[in-house]
C-alpha positions in Angstrom: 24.3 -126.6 5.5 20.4 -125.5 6.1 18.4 -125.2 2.9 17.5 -121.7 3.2 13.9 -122.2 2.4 13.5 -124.3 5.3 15.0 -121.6 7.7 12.9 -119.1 6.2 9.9 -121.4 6.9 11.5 -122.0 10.8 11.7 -118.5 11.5 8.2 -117.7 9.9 6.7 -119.9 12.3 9.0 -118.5 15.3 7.5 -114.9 14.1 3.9 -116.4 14.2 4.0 -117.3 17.8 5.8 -114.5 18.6 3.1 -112.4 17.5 0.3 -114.8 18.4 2.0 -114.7 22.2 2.1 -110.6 21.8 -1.6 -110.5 20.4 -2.9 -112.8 23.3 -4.1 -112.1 27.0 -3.5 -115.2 28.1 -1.4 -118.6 26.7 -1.1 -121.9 28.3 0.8 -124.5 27.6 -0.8 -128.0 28.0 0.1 -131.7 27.3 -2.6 -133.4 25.0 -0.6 -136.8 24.9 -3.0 -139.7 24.7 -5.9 -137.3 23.9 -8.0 -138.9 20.8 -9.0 -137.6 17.4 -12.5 -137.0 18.0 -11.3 -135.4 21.4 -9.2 -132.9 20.4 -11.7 -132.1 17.6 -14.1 -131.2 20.5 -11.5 -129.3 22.3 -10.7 -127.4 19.2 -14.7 -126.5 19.2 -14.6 -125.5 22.7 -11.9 -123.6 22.4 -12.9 -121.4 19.1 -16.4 -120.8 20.6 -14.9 -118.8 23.4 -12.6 -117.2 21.3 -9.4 -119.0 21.3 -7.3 -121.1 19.5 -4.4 -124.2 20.1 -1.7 -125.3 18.2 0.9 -127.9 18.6 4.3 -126.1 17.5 8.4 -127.9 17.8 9.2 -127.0 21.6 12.6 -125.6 19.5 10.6 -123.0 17.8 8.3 -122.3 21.0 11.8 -121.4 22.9 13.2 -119.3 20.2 9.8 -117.1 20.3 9.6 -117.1 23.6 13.7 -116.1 24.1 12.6 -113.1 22.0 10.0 -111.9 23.8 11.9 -112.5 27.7 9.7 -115.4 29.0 11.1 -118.0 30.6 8.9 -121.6 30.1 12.3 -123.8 29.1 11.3 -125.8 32.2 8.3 -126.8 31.0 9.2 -127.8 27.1 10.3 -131.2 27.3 7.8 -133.5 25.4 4.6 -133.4 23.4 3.1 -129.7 24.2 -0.2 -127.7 22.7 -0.1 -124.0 23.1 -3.6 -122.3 23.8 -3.8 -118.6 23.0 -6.7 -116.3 24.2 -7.6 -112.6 23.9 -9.8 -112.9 27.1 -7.0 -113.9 29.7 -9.2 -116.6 31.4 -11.8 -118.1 28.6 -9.0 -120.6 27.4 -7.8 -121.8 30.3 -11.5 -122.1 31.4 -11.8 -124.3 28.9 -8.8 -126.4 29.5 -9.5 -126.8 33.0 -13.0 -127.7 32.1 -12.0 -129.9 29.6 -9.3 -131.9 31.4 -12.1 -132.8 34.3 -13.5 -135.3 31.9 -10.5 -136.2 29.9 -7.5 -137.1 32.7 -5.1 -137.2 29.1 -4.8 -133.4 29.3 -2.7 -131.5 31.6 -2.2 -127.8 32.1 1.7 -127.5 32.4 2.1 -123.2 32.2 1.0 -120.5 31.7 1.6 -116.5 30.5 -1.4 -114.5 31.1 -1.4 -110.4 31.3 2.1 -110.6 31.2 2.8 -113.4 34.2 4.4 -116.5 34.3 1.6 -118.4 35.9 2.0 -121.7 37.5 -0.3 -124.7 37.3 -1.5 -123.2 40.9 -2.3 -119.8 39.4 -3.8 -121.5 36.3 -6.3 -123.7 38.9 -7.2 -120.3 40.6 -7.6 -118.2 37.6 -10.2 -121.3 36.1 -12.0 -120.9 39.3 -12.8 -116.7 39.0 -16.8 -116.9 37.5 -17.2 -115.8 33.7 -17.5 -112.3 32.5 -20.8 -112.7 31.9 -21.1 -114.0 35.1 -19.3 -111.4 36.7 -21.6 -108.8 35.2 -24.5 -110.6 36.6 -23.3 -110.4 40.3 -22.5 -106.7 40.0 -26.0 -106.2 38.5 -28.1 -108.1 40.9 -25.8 -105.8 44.3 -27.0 -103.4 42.3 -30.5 -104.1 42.1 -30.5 -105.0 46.1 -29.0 -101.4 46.5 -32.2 -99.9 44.7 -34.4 -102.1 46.4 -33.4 -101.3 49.7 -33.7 -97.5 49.0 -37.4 -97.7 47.3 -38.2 -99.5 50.3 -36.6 -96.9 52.7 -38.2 -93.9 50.7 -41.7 -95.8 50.4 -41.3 -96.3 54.5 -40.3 -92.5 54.9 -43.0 -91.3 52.7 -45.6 -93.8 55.1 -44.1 -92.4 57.9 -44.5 -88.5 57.1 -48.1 -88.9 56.1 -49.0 -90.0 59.9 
């Protein structure tokens, strides 16, 4: 029979990625097989400094969280498998995607982001949408051509009355 301090420590872990999956906008699930030390140290970097995380859990464990919270990724946990969780639903796998463009080792397997299954299509797609900050920066500068096309049609109206 189980030693009971090992189950404890089984399902302590199965309750961590529950609540890390519950607490996240976005987690992917990526093979790192063949990846080196000093590589996955810089993906670790990457991945903190836009606020997320990766950790390599027993596929066992993964599908008991995952059973408890109704996601269905069984297909995809056969083999060596990294989870990357996120609170902004497309920085990690921004990252990732970024990441495996240079290093051919990692591939991005799944995905659960906003409460969707996505698919290594959807994951390609989401990398592909422009940063926040990005984002931001196109609404601001339509914006600033709406203004600028109304200061020029007042200036032009003003010149126009004065005649």
């Amino acid at each position: 029979m189980a030693n009971q301090k090992i189950i404890a420590r089984k399902q302590e872990t199965v309750n961590e990625i529950t609540n890390k999956v519950k607490e996240s906008s976005s987690t992917v699930l990526f093979e790192y097989h063949g990846l080196t030390v000093n590589e996955t140290v810089e993906l670790r970097r990457k991945l903190k400094e836009a606020g997320s995380e990766y950790k390599v859990y027993k596929n066992t464990l993964v599908k008991r969280a995952l059973d408890s919270l109704n996601i269905d990724m069984d297909s995809e946990l056969n083999g060596p498998k990294a989870i990357a969780f996120g609170t902004d639903a497309v920085a990690p796998i921004k990252v990732l995607s970024d990441f495996a463009k240079d290093h051919p080792a990692l591939v991005m397997k799944i995905g659960y982001v906003d409460g969707q299954i996505a698919d290594t299509n959807m994951l390609k797609q989401l990398a592909s949408i422009p940063s926040r900050e990005g984002l931001l920066t196109m609404l601001a500068s339509g914006l600033m051509g709406v203004v600028k096309d109304l200061s020029i049609c007042l200036d032009l109206y003003s010149k126009d009355l004065e005649k």
